[in-house]
C-alpha positions in Angstrom: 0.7 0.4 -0.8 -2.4 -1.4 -1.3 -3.0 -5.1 -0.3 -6.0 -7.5 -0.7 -6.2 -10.0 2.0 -7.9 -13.2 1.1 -8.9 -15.9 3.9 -12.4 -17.5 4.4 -11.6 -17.4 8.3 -12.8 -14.3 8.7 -11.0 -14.0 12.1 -7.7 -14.2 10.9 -8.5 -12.1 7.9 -9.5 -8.9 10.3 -6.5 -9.7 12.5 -3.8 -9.2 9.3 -6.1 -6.3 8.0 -6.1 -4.7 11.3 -2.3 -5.3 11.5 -1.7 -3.6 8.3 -3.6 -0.6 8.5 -2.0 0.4 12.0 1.1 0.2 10.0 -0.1 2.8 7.2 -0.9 0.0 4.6 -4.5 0.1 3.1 -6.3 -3.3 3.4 -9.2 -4.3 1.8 -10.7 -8.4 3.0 -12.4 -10.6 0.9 -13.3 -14.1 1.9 -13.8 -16.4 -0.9 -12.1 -17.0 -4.5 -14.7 -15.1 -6.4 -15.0 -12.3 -4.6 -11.4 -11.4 -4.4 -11.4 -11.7 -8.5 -13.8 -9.1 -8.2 -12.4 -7.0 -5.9 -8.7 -7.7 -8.5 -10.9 -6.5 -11.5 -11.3 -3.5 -10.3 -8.9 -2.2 -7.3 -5.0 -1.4 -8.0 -3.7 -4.1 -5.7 0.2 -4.4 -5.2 0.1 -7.0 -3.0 -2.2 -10.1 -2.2 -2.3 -12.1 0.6 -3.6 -15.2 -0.4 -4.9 -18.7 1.3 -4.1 -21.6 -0.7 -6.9 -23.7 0.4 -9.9 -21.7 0.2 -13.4 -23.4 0.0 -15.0 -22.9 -3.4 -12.9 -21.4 -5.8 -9.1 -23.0 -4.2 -6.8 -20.2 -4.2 -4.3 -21.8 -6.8 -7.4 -21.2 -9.4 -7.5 -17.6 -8.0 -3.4 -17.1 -8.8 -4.1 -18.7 -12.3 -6.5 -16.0 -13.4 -4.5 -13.8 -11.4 -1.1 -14.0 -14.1 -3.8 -15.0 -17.2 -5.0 -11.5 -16.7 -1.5 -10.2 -17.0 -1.9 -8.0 -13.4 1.1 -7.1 -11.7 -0.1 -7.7 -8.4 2.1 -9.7 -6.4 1.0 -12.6 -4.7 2.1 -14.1 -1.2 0.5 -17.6 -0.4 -0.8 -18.8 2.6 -1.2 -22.5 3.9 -0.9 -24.7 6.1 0.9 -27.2 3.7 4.3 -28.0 5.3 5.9 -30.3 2.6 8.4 -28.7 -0.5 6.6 -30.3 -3.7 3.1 -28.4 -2.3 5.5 -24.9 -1.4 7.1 -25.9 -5.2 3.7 -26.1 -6.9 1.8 -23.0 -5.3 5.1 -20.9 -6.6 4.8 -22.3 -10.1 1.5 -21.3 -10.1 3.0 -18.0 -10.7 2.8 -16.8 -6.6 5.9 -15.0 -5.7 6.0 -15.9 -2.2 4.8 -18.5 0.1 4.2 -18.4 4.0 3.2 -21.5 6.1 0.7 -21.0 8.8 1.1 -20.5 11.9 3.3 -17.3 10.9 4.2 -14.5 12.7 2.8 -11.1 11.9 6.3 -9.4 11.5 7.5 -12.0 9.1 4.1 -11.9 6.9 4.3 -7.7 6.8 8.2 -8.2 6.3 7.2 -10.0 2.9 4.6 -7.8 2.1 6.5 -4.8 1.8 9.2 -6.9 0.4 6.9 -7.7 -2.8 5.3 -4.0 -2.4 9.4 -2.7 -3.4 8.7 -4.7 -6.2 5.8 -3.5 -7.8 6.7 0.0 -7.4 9.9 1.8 -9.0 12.8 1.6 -6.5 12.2 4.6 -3.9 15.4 5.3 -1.0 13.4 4.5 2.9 13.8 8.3 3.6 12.2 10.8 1.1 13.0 14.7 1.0 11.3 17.1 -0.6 11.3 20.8 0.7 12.9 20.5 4.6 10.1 17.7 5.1 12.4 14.4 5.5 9.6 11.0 5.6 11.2 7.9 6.8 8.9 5.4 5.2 10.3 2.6 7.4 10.0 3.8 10.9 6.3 5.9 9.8 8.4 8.9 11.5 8.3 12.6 9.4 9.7 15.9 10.5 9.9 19.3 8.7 13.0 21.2 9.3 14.2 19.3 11.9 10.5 19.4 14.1 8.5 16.2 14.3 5.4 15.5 13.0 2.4 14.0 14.6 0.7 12.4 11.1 -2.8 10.0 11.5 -2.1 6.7 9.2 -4.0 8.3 6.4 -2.2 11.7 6.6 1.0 9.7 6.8 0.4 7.9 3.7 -1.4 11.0 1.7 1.9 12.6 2.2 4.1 10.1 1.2 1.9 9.4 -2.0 2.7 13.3 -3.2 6.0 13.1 -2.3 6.9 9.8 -4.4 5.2 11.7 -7.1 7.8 14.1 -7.4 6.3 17.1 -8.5 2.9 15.0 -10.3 -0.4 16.3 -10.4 -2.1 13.5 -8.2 -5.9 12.9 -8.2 -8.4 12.9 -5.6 -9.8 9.7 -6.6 -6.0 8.4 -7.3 -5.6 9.0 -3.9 -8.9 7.7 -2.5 -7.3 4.5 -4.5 -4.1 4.3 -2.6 -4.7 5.4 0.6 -8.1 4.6 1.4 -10.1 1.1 1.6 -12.8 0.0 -0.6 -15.8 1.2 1.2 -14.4 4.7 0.5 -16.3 4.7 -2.9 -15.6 8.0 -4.8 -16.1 10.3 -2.3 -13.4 12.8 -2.4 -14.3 14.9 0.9 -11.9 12.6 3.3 -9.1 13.4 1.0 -10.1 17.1 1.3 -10.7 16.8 5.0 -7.0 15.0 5.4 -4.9 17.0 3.0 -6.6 20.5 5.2 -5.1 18.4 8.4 -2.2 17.6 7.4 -1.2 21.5 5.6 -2.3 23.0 9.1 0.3 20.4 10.7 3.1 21.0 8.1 2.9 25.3 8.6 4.6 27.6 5.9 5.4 28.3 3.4 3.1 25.9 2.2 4.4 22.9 -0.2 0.9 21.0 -1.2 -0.6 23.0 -4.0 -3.8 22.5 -5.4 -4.3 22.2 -9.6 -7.9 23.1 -9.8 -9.8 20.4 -11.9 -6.6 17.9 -11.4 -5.9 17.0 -8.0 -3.0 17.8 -5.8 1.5 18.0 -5.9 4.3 19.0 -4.4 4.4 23.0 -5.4 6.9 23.0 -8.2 9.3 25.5 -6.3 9.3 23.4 -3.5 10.5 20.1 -5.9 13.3 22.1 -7.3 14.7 22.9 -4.4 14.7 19.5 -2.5 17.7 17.1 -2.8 17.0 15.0 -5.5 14.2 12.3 -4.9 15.6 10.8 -1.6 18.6 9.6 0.1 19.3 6.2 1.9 19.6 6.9 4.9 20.1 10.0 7.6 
């Protein structure tokens, strides 16, 4: 999942980005209305975070271009606006959530990945594919029964193949979802993190590499899982 946090204090911005990422979410911060229409342009965001009352640009002008544009980026208000005809307007502004501040950080990620099952087609927590079992919710993973000790980013590389089902995935489709911004179009830390993570996941090997393409799930291993996932252990 990728989310765009918007919030001119720059304090709390780092705080919820910080947050995020050590629970396996790619963040990227922007700090004013027009800069996080620019980042929108041109990053695949599911979710954004979003302060009402920005300086400048107000953030219900950033939600109006937002749906004009016809994205399907989710949006999750911020504000310290207490009273129900304010909550009522921000949401008919086409937001699809709304959090008052103070909040706690387990409520605001609990919303997050609430509007993140939205965006994306409806996946089961726990995904198999070839003895490797990820349980999404708990960041845990395991081949054939033996735990895995997976960085963030490995974490999330893996669970990006394994939702594809068998896909060809891109480097730079990768470099999209799983790594921030300032990762440009550099391919090597996907190369460097997909090398990690097949040394920690042994044989037979199950990431296979389509020369010119990008990266899957071998084919033979797909076949041979159970289905795309299960709900539960």
């Amino acid at each position: 999942m990728r989310v765009l946090v918007v919030e001119d204090n720059a304090f709390l911005a780092e705080m919820i980005a910080d947050g995020m990422r050590r629970d396996a979410i790619t963040v990227d911060v922007a700090l004013d209305g027009v800069s996080a229409l620019r980042k929108l342009q041109f990053g695949d965001y599911d979710v954004l975070v979003l302060d009402r009352d920005l300086p400048g640009m107000h953030g219900d002008e950033v939600c109006r271009r937002l749906v004009a544009k016809g994205l399907l980026t989710r949006v999750l208000m911020l504000t310290a606006s207490v009273t129900v005809p304010e909550r009522v307007e921000g949401l008919s502004l086409g937001a699809d959530d709304y959090l008052t501040k103070p909040f706690a950080y387990e409520e605001l990620l609990a919303r997050v990945l609430a509007l993140g099952r939205r965006v994306q087609p409806a996946l089961p927590p726990v995904i198999e594919r070839a003895g490797i079992t990820l349980d999404t919710a708990r960041r845990q993973a395991d081949r054939d029964g033996v735990a895995l000790s997976l960085t963030r980013k490995e974490f999330a590389v893996l669970e990006t193949l394994m939702r594809a089902n068998g896909a060809v995935v891109s480097g730079e489709d990768l470099i999209e979802k799983v790594w921030e911004e300032n990762a440009g179009y550099d391919t090597n830390p996907v190369r460097v993190a997909l090398s990690r993570l097949r040394t920690k996941l042994g044989g037979p090997p199950v990431i296979e590499t389509v020369p010119g393409a990008g990266y899957r799930i071998a084919p033979s291993a797909v076949s041979g899982s159970n289905g795309p996932g299960r709900a539960g252990r």
